[in-house]
N, C-alpha and C positions, 0 to 999 in steps of 0.2 A: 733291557727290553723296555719299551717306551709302551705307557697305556694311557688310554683316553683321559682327560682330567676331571670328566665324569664320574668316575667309574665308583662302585659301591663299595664300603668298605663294612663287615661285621667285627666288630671284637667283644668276644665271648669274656669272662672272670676279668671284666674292662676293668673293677674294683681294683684289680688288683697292678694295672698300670700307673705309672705317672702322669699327673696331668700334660706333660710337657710333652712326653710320646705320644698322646690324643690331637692335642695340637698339631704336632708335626703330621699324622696323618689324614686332618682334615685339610689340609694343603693340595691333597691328591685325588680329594671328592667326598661324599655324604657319607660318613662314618655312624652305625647305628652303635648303639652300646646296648647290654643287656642289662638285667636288673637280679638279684640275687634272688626275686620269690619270683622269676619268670619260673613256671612246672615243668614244660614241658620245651625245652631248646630244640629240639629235632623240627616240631612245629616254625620256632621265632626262625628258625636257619632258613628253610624252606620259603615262606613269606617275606622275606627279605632277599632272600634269593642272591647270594653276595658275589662282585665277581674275586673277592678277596676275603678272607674268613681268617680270625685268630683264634684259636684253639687251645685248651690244657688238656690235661690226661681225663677228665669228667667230660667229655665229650670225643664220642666215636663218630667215625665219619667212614663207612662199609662201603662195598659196593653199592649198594640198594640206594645209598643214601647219597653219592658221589654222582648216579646218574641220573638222580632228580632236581641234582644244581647245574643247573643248563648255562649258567652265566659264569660257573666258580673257573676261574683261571689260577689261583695261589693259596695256599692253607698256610698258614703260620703258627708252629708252635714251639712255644718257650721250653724247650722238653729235649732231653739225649735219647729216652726211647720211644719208638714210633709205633709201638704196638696196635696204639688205637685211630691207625691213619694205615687204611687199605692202600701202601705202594703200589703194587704190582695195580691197582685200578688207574690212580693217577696217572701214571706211567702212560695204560690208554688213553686215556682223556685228554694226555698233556698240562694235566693240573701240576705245576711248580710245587715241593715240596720245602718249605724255609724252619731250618730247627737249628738245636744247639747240636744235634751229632756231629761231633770232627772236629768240633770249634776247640781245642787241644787249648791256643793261648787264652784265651778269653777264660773257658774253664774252669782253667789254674786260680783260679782268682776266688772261685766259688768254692765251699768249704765244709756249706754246712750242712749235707747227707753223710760226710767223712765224721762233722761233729758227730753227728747225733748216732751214728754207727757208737761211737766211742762212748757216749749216752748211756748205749743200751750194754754194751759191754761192759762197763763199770758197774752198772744195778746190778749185772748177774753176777758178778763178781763178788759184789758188796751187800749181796738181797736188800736191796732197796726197798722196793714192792712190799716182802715180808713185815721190814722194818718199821716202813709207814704207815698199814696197813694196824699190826701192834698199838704204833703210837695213837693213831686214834680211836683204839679200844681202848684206851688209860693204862696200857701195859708200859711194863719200861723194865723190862729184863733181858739186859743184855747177855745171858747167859745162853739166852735160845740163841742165838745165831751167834755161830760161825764161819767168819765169812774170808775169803779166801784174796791172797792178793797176787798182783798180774807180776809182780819181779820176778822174774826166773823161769815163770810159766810160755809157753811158745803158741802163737799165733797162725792162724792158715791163714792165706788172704787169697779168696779164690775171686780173680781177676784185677791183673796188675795195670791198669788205668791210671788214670785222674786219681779219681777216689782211692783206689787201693794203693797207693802213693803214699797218700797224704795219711792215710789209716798207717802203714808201715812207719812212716817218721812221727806217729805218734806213739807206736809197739816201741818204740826204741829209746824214749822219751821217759817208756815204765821199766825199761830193761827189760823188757821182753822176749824171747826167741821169738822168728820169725820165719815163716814157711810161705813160699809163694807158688800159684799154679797160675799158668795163662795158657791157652791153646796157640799164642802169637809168640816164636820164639826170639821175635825181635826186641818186645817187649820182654822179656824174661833173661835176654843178654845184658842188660842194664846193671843189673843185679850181682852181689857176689856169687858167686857156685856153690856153698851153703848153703842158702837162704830158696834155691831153687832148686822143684819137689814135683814129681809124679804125682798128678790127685790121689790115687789109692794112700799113696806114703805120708802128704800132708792130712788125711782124715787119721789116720793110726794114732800121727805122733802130735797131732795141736791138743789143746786144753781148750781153747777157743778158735771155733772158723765162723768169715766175718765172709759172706759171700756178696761181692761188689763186680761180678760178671754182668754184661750188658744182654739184653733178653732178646733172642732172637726165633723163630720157629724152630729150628734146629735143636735147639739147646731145651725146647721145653721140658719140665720135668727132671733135668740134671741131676737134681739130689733126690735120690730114696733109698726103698730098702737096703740097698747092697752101700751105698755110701756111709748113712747112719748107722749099718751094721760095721762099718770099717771106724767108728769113732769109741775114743775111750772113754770107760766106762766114768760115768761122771762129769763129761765133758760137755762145752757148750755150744748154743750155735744161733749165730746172729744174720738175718736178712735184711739188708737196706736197698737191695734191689730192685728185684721183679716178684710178685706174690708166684708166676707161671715155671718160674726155673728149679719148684720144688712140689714132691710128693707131700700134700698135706696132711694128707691120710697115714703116710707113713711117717710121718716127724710126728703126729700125734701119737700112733703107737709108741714108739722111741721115748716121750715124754713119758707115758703114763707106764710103760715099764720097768721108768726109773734108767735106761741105760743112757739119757739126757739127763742131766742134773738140773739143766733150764735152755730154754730160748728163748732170747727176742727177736719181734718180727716189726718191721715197719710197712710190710707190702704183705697184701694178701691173694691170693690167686685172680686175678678178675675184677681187683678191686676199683679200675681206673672208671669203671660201668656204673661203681652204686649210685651215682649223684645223691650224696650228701646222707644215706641210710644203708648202714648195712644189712645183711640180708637177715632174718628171723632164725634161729637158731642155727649158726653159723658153728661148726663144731669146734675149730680154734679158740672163736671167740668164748663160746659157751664153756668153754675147757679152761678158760683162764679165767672166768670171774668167780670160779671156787680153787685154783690153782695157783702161787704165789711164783713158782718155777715158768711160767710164761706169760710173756713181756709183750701187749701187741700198743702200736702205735698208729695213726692214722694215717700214713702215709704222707707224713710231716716232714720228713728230713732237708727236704731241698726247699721247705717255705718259710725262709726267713725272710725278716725285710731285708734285708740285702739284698738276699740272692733275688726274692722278688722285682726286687728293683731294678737291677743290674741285669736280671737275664730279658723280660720288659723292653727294656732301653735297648738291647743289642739285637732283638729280631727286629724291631719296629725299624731299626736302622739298616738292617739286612734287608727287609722289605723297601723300605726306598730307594736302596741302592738298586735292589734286581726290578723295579718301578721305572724307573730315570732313565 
């Protein structure tokens, strides 16, 4: 699609571009950049009025908000889920949607939401948290913790993608058993006939489930009471996901019952909204800064420089191509 060589271009968390993908698309018209202590981005969007906008998961773009941008023709985001980009508006509008969902080869390449899954698996494994925590009270008795290792223990991997891929060839790596769920039986053919598991059956029999399912309305809320109630006693449970694809309320019960032995979280319900604070007595949050059994992270896994880099470079380049 060919567009004016005018045409206005926003790019939001620009910080976190290369200077060389700026370049390239000041080629194609006036590129505004944002500034890290801008307050209030809904305002700077608005006032610039972009016919082309780049976007991270810290910035929501609603209906309310989609038909006050009278000139936006393309949203671009560096991002596999689109939670915080009202489709179904675009769609009317004919605003162009540019992401990493689908992009399967390119992907492969990207690792490190798979790392840090594995991150936070290991702490629980190894109480981490407890351990460090210890150490800088001048404690140093390794007596208190016993901590547990991943050989022999079996894995759930609920959604066999990208990431749950690369999680599985790392289970295997510790000697791990391995349990897989996907609602895509195509993706789940891949696989030996062992290693592939009814959700109820993969929560009974894992010691750790690593949930890497992609978020979609559908699917909100997938894990609660009846799932956590199907997990054995002492067992773990790791989100590098979506904060939406889980009963919080009821993983904290679970926790504080003891019928969790810990979890980490890297995503919290809603969390793509806080811009940069999270909310005031967040009951998670508040439950883990006197609780050593849960692990929350900031919704870090996929911001390496790398992946920074390389995901960057690859819309900026999708964007020119559907530009030209």
């Amino acid at each position: 699609m060919n567009f004016d060589s005018k045409m206005t271009i926003l790019v939001l968390e620009s910080w976190n571009f290369p200077d060389s993908s700026i370049d390239k698309l000041r080629k194609f018209g006036r590129v505004f950049l944002d500034k890290k202590e801008e307050p209030d981005k809904k305002t700077y969007i608005q006032e610039v009025n972009p016919d082309a906008i780049f976007i991270g998961l810290g910035v929501e773009l609603r209906k309310e908000d989609l038909e006050k941008l009278k000139n936006l023709r393309v949203i671009v985001t560096p991002t596999t889920g689109l939670n915080h980009v009202d489709l179904e508006t675009c769609e009317e509008l004919e605003i162009k949607v540019i992401s990493l969902k689908g992009e399967v080869e390119f992907l492969s390449s990207i690792t490190s939401t798979a790392e840090h899954a594995w991150l936070l698996i290991l702490s629980l494994f190894k109480e981490f948290r407890k351990d460090i925590s210890n150490v800088n009270l001048n404690l140093w008795n390794r007596s208190e913790l016993k901590t547990k290792e991943l050989n022999g223990k079996t894995i759930g991997i609920i959604g066999y993608g990208r990431l749950g891929k690369i999680v599985r060839e790392y289970s295997q790596s510790f000697r791990m058993k391995c349990l897989i769920y996907d609602i895509d039986p195509v993706k789940i053919s891949e696989i030996p006939e062992d290693e592939r598991s009814e959700k109820e059956n993969l929560f009974k029999k894992s010691d750790v489930i690593s949930l890497m399912a992609s978020y979609k309305p559908e699917n909100s809320r997938m894990i609660g009471d009846r799932e956590f109630g199907y997990m054995k006693d002492g067992s773990f449970f790791v989100n590098t996901s979506r904060g939406e694809l889980v009963d919080e309320a009821s993983l904290l019960n679970h926790l504080k019952s003891g019928k969790l032995a810990g979890a980490a979280l890297d995503v919290l319900d809603n969390d793509s909204s806080w811009n940069g604070r999270s909310p005031e007595n967040h009951p998670l949050i508040e439950y883990s800064k006197n609780h050593h059994n849960l692990i929350i992270t900031s919704h870090v896994g996929g911001n390496s420089k790398e992946a920074l880099l390389k995901t960057r470079e690859f819309v900026v380049n999708r964007f020119i191509e559907y530009i030209s």
